[in-house]
N, C-alpha and C positions, 0 to 999 in steps of 0.2 A: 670732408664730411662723408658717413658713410649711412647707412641706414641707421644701425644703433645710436646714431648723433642725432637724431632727428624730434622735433617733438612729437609727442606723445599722440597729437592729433592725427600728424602725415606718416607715424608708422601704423596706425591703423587705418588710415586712407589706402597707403600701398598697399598692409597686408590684403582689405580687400579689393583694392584691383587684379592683385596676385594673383587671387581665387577666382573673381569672376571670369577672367582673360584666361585662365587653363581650361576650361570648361566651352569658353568661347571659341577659344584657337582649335579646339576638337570638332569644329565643322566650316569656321568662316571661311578660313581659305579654299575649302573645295566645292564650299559652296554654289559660286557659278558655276562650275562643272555639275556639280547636282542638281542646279535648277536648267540646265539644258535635258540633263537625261528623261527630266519631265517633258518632254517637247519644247521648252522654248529656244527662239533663237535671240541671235546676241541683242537684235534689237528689244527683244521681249524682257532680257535680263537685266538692258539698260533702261527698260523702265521700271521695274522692279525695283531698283537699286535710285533710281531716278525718285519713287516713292519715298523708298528710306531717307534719302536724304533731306526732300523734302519737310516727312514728319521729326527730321530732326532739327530741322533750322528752328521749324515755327515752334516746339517743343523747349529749346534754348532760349530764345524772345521770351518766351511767361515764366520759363526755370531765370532770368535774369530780375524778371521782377518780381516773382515770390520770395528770391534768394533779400531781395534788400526788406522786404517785409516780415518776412516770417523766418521763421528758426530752420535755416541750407539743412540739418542734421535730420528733420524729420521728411524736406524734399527727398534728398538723397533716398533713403528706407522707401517710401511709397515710388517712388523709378525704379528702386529694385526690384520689389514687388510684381512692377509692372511687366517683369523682363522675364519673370518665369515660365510663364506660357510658351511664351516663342521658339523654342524647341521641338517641345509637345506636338506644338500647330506646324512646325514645319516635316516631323516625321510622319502626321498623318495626310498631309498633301499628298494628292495622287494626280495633280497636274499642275503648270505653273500658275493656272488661275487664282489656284487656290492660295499662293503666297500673297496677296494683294494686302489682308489686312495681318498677318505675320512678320511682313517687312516695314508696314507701318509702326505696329508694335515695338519693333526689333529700336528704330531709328527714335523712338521716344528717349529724349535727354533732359530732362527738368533738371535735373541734377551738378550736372557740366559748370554752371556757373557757382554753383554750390559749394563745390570742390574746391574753385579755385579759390573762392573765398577762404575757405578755409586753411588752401596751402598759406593764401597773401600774409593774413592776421597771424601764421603759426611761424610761419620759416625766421630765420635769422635774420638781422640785418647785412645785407652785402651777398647773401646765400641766397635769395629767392629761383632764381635760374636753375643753379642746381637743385635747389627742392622740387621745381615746375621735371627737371630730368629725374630726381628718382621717380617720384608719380611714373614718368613716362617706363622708366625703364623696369617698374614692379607691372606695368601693364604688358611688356615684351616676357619681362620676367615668366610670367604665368603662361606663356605663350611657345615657350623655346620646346616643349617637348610635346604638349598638347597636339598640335599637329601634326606630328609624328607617330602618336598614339591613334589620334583619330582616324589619319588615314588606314590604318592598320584595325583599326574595328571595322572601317567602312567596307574593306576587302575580307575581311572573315567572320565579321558576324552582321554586318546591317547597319544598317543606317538607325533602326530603332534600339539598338544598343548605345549610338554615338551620341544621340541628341535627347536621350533617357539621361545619362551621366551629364552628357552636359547642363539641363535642368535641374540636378544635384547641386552641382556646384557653382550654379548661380542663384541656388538657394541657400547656400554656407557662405556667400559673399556678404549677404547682408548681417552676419553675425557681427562680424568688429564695425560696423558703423552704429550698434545700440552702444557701444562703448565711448562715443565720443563725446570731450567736454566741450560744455558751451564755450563760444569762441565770443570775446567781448564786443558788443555791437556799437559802434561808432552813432554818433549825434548828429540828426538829420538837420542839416536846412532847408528848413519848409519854403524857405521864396526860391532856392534853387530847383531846377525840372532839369531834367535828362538834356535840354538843350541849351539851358541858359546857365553855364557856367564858367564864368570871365577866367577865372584862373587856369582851364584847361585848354590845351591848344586844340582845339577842333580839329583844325586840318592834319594836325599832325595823325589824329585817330581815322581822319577818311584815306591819309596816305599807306598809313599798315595797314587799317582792312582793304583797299583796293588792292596792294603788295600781296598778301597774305589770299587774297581771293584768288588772285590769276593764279599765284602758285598751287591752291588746292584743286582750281579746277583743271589744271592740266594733271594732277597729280592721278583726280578721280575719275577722269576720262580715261584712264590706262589702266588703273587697278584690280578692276575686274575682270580684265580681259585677259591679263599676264598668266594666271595661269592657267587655262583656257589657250592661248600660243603655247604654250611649252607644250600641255596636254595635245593637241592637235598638231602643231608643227613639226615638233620634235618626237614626240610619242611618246614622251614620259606619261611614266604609269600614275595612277591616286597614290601609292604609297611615296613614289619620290615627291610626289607634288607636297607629301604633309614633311617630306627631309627638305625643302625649299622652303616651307612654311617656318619648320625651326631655326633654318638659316634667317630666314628674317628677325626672328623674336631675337636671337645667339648678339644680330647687327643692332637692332633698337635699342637693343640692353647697354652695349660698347658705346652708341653715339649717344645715347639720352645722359651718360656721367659726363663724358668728353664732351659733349657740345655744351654742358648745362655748366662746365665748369668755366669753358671758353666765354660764355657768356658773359659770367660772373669778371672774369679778369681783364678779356678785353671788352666787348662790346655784344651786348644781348643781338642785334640784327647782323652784326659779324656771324656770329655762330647759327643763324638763321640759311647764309646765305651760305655758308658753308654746307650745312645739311643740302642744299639744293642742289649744288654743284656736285653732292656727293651720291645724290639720288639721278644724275643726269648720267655720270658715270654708267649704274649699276645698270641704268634701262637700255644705254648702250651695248652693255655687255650682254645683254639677255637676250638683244634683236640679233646678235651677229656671230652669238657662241654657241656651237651646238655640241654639248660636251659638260657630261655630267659635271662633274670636279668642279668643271670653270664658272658654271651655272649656278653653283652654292655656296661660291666667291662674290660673285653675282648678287646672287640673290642675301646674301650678308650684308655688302654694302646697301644692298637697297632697303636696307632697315633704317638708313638716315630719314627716307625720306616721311616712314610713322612720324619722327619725331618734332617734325616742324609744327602742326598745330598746338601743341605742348606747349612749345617756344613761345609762339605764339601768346599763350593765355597771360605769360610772364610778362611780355614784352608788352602790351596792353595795359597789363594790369599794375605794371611799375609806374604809370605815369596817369590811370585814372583818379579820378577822386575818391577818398577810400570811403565814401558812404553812399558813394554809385559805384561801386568795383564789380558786383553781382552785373548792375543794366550792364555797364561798359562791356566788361568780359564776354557778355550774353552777344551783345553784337556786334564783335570780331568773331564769334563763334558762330552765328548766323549767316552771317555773310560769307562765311567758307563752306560751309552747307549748304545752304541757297544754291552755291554754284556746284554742287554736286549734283545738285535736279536734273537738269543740264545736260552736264559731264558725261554721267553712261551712256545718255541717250545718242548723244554725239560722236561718244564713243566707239556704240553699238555700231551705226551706221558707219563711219570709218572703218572699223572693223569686216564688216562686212564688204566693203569694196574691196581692203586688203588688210589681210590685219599688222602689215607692216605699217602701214599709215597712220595705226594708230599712236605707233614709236613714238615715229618721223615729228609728228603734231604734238607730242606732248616735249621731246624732248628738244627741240626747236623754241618752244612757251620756256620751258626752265631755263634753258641756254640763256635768253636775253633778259629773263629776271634777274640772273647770273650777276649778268655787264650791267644792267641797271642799279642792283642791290650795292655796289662797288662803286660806281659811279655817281650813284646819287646820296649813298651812307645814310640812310635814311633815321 
């Protein structure tokens, strides 16, 4: 299956992730580096980041229940909307105080379950996985050079050039979601509630989201810090930081077809647990390579590990009820945000005693979800 295979709904889905995520990828990854130049330190950024995630979880919880209520196509549009500012706000910040309610902004997701609905009800029978991978990998898609551009505006023209264009085209992102058709809405059971549904395995849903949490919060514990170590450790400049950035998006793009295809053939938590192993890899390579080339080997493979909450929404969503797929999705999505609140903060402070610590701690967590995910074949 390839994009042109896709229906009509998930090619204008990716086209605008495409767009929003070029536009995004033009400052997110230098981001922590630009919110320390404001004065903060890493614990400062881990709570900054600690915020975002926050307003993301609780932002997914109501994007899950508006999405089974109401029409996901006009949530989606108004989270757009919502997203515009946060550029704007963040290039007139003149300290990191001032990101407080920009990062909140930033981390508003009403939409996230919205989305998935929409891939669940459009994709093929037997294809869901890799439709949950293109999604993912029209999100790297848009990512692969943005970062490389950005860094390179941030060094010759500003920072108010990079997060002016970005503002742009997170305002052309919402153009192909006026284009999208209504997706048919399944028949509510009104004596069923979000908790009393005999035909679902419960436990089976508290065993992925607890899986799927540990793995994002060691995930999110490291993420902000990485490039931040290369910058400071190593001494790489903001422009190679935005050539690591596109090695990332070049890796998301490679594992979101391959892992989403694995899913589909052999086992969706296979291909899960695959991504981890492959993201345990790359963060090894990053803590103990000091050498361009190898660094953005490195940092390619570590674009598996974008792609696990993707997985995720699939892997959830194949086995909800399809007239709670919005609540469901919402709260495996939550719960791995939830533990980003956490994560940077936790982060931060490892960081701060060394930032090698912060590795050690996360890639020690993915290691035994590793032997667990295999062990237990969940």
């Amino acid at each position: 299956m390839s994009l042109f295979d896709l229906n009509p709904n998930i090619k204008l889905i990716c086209l605008s992730a495409f767009v929003f995520f070029f536009g995004n990828g033009l400052f997110t990854f230098v981001l922590p580096v630009y919110i320390t130049k404001l004065n903060a330190s890493p614990t400062d950024v881990g709570l900054l980041y600690a915020a975002f995630y926050l307003s993301w979880g609780i932002t997914i919880l109501l994007g899950g229940i508006l999405t089974d209520r109401f029409d996901p196509k006009k949530i989606m549009i108004i989270n757009s909307v919502l997203w515009i500012p946060v550029p704007l706000a963040l290039a007139l910040a003149i300290n990191w105080q001032q990101l407080w309610l920009p990062m909140i902004l930033y981390g508003t997701f009403f939409e996230g379950p919205a989305v998935c609905v929409y891939i669940l009800r459009s994709a093929s029978s037997g294809k869901v996985m890799l439709a949950f991978g293109m999604w993912s990998a029209s999100t790297a898609l848009g990512s692969i050079f943005s970062p490389l551009i950005g860094g390179t505006l941030f060094s010759v023209l500003g920072k108010q050039a990079v997060f002016t264009l970005a503002g742009i085209f997170y305002t052309a992102s919402i153009l192909p979601l006026f284009f999208l058709k209504k997706i048919k809405k399944t028949e509510k059971q009104q004596k069923e509630t979000i908790f009393q549904i005999k035909a679902f395995k419960t436990s089976k849903l508290i065993a992925f989201c607890s899986f799927f949490t540990a793995t994002m919060f060691s995930i999110f514990l490291l993420s902000p810090f990485i490039p931040q170590f290369t910058h400071a450790i190593y001494h790489q400049t903001i422009f190679d930081l935005g050539i690591f950035g596109t090695a990332i998006s070049i890796g998301a793009v490679f594992f979101s077809v391959a892992l989403g295809k694995i899913g589909d053939k052999k086992s969706k938590m296979f291909a899960v647990v695959l991504s981890i192993l492959i993201s345990v890899i790359s963060f090894l390579l990053i803590v103990t390579i000091d050498n361009f080339a190898l660094l953005c080997v490195s940092f390619f493979l570590s674009g598996a590990s974008t792609v696990v909450i993707f997985l995720m929404s699939g892997v959830i969503g194949a086995v909800a009820p399809e007239h709670l797929a919005g609540r469901w999705i919402a709260i495996g999505q939550a719960c791995v945000t939830f533990a980003g609140v956490g994560a940077p903060i936790l982060g931060g402070i490892l960081y701060q005693i060394s930032p090698y610590l912060a590795f050690t701690t996360t890639i020690l967590i993915l290691s035994s979800l590793v032997v667990f995910g295999l062990v237990k074949k969940l």
